[in-house]
C-alpha positions as CSV (number, residue, x, y, z in Angstrom):
1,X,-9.4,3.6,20.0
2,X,-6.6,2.1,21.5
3,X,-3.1,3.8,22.6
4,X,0.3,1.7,21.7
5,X,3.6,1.8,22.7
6,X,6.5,-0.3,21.4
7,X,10.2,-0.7,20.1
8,X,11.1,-1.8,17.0
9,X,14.8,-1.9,15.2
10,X,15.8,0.4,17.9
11,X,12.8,3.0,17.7
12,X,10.3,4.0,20.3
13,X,7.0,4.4,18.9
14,X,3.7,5.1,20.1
15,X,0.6,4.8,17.8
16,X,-3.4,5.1,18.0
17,X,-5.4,1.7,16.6
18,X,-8.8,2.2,15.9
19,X,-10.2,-1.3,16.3
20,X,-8.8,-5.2,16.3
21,X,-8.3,-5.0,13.1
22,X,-5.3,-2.3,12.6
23,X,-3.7,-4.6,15.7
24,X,-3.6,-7.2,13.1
25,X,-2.1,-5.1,10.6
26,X,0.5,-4.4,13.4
27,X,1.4,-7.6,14.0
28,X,1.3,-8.4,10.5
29,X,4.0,-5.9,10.1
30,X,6.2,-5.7,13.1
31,X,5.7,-8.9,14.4
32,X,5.7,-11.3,11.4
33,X,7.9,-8.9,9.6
34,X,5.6,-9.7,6.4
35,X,7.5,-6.7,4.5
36,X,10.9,-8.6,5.1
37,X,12.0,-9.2,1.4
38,X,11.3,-5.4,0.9
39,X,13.9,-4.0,4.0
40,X,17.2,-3.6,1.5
41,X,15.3,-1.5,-0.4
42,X,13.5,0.4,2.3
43,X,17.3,0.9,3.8
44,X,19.2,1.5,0.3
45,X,16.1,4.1,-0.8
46,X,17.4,7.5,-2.1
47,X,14.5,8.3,-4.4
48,X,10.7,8.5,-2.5
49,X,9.3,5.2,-1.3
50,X,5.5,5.4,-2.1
51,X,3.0,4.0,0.2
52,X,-0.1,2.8,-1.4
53,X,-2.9,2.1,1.1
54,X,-1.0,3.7,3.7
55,X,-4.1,3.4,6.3
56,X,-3.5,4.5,9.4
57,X,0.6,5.1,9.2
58,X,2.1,1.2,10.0
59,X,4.3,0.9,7.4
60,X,5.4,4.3,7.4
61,X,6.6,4.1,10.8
62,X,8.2,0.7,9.6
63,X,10.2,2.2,6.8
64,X,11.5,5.1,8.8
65,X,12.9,2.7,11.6
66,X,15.1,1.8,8.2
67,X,15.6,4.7,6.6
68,X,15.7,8.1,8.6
69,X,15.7,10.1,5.7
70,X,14.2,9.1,2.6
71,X,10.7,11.0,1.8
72,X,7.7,8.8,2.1
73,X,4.9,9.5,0.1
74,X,1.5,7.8,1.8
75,X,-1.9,7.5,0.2
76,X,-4.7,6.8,1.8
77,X,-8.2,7.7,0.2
78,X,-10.3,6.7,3.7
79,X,-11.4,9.5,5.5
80,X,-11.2,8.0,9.4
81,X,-8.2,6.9,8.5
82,X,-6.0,9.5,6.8
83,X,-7.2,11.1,10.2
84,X,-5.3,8.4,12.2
85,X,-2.5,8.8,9.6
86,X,-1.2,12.1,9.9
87,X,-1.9,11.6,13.7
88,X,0.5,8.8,14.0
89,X,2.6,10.4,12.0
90,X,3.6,14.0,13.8
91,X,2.5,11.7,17.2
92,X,6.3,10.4,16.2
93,X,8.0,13.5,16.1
94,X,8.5,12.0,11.5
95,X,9.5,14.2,9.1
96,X,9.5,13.6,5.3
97,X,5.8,12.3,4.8
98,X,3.4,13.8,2.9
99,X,0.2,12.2,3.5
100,X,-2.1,12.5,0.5
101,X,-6.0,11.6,1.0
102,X,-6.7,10.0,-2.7
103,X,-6.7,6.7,-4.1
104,X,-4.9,5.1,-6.7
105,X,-6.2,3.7,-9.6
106,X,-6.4,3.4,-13.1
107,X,-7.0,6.8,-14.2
108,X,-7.8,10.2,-12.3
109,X,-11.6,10.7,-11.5
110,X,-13.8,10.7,-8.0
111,X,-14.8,6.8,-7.6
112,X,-16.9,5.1,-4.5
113,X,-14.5,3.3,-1.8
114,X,-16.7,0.5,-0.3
115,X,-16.4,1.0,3.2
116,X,-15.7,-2.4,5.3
117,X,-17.0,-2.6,8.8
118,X,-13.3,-2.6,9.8
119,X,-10.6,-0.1,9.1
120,X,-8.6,-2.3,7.0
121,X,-10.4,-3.5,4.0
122,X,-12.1,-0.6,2.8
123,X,-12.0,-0.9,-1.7
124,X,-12.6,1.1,-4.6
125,X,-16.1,-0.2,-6.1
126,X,-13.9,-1.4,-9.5
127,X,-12.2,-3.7,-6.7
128,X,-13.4,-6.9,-7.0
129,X,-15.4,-7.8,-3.6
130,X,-15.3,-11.6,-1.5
131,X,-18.2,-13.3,-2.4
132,X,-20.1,-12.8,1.2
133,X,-20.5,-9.5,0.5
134,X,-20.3,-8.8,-3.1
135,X,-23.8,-7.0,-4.7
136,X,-24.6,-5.9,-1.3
137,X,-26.7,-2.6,-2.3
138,X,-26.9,-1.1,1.5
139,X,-22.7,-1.3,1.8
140,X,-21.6,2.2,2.7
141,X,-19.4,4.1,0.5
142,X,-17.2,7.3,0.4
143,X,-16.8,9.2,-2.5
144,X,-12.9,9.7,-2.7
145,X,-10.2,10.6,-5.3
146,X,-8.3,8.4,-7.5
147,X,-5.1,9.3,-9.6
148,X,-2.7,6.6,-11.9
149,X,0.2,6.1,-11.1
150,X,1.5,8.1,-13.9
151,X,-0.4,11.1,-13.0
152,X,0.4,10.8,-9.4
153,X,4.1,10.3,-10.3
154,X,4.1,13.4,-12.5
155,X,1.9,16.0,-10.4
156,X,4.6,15.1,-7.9
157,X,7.5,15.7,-10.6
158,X,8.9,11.8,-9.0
159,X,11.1,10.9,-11.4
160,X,12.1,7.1,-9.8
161,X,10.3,5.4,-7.3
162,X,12.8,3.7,-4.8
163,X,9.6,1.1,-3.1
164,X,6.6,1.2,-4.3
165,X,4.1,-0.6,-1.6
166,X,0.9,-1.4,-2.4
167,X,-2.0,-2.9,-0.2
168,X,-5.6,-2.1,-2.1
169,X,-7.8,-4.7,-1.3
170,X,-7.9,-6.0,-5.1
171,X,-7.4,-2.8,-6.8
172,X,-3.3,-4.0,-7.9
173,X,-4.7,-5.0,-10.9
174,X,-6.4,-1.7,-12.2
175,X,-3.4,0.4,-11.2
176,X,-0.7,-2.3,-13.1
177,X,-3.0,-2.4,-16.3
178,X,-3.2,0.8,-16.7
179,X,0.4,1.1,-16.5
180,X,2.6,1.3,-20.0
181,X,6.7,0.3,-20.0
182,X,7.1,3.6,-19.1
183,X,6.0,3.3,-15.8
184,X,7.5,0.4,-14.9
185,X,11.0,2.0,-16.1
186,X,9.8,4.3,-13.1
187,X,10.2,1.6,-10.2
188,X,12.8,0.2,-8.4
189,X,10.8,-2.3,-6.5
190,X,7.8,-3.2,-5.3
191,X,5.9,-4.7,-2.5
192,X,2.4,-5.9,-2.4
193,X,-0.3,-8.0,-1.2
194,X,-1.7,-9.7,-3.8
195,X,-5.7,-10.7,-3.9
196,X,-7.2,-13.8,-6.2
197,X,-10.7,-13.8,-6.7
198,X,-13.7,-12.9,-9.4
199,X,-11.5,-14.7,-12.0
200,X,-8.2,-12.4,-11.3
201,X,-5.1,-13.7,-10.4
202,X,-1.9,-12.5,-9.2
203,X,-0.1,-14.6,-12.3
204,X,-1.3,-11.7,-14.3
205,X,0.7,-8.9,-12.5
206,X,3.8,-11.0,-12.1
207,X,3.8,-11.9,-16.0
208,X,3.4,-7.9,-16.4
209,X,6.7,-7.1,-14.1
210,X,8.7,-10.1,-15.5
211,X,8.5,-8.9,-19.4
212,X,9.2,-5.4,-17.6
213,X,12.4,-6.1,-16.9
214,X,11.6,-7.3,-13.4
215,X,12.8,-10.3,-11.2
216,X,10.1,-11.6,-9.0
217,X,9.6,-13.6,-6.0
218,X,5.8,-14.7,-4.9
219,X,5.4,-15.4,-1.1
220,X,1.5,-17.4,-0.7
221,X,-0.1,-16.2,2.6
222,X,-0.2,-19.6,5.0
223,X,-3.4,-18.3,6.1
224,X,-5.3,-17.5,3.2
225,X,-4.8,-19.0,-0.5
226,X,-6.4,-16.4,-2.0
227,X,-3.7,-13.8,-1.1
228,X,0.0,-13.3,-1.0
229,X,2.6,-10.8,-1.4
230,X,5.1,-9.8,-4.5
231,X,8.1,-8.6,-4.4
232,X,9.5,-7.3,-7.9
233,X,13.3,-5.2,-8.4
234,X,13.8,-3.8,-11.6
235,X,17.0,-5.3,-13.2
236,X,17.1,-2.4,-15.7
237,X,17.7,0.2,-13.1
């Protein structure tokens, strides 16, 4: 565990990182700014902004430097993590969160998170894994909840989503095809890092937001061609 402090848009913060990893994830996020195409709607957000894969607060505390007052709703099915989470969180003095430890999905059961030796790339067992470590019968697992979106939007009576951000290790894919026009009428925007292996691709999704009314913009990682982000705004809202 390591203790951080740092300024960012004009906010002190002071956060607990668990291992090298999460300091990655910071500098993903505050120094590389990788959730730059999603800041006008983090700052225009009125409705929730819902963080999928919230590990260990990071974004959270990114979106708040933004937008002071728009609820945050942060998932984050990891045990350790949703730990460090709600620490980071009232660490800051932030109001509006509510911190939910469950997965999502696509439907509402108890499924097996495959725990990674890091903090970072923990993923549901439906998730397909990199090809190192896929069929490994003696990875650790966690028995965690998992909702849809749709139920997770209704049990919290959220009418329209402002952002929703998603970073699930490969498990985009069974959340967006379970999801009907419905849903999608739901969402402002998205943000999301997208994963490409064991034949899934991120062409999929963006064909899905595209004849849902969305326009979308597809930004390769320069590190890794298997991953990316998308970021989608609904034209019919």
């Amino acid at each position: 565990m390591k203790k951080m402090q740092f300024e960012f848009n004009h906010h002190k913060f002071s956060v607990t990182l668990p291992d090298e990893a999460a300091r990655s994830v910071w500098t993903e996020i505050f120094k590389e700014r990788e959730y730059l195409a999603a800041e006008s709607a983090i700052i225009s957000a009125r409705e929730p902004i819902i963080d999928v894969g919230a590990h260990i607060g990071l974004f959270v505390l990114y979106a708040r430097s933004f937008n002071p007052t728009v609820s945050i709703y942060a998932l984050e099915p990891e045990s350790e993590n949703f730990k460090l989470l709600n620490k980071n969180i009232k660490d800051n003095k932030i109001s509006g969160i509510n911190t939910f430890p469950i997965a999502l999905g696509g439907n509402s059961e108890k499924i097996e998170l495959v725990l990674s030796p890091d903090s970072h790339n923990h993923r549901l067992i439906t998730a397909p894994l990199p090809d190192f470590e896929s069929e490994k019968q003696n990875t650790p697992k966690q028995l965690v909840k998992m909702h849809s979106l749709r139920d997770f939007l209704d049990q919290e009576d959220i009418k329209i989503v402002s952002l929703l951000k998603m970073d699930i290790e490969g498990g985009e894919y069974d959340v967006f095809s379970a999801c009907v026009p419905g849903d999608f009428a739901r969402l402002r925007a998205v943000i999301m890092e997208y994963h490409n292996y064991s034949g899934l691709n991120y062409k999929s999704i963006e064909i899905q937001l595209r004849e849902n009314g969305f326009g979308v913009q597809i930004f390769p990682s320069k590190f890794d061609k298997k991953m990316g982000f998308i970021f989608a705004k609904n034209k019919r809202i």
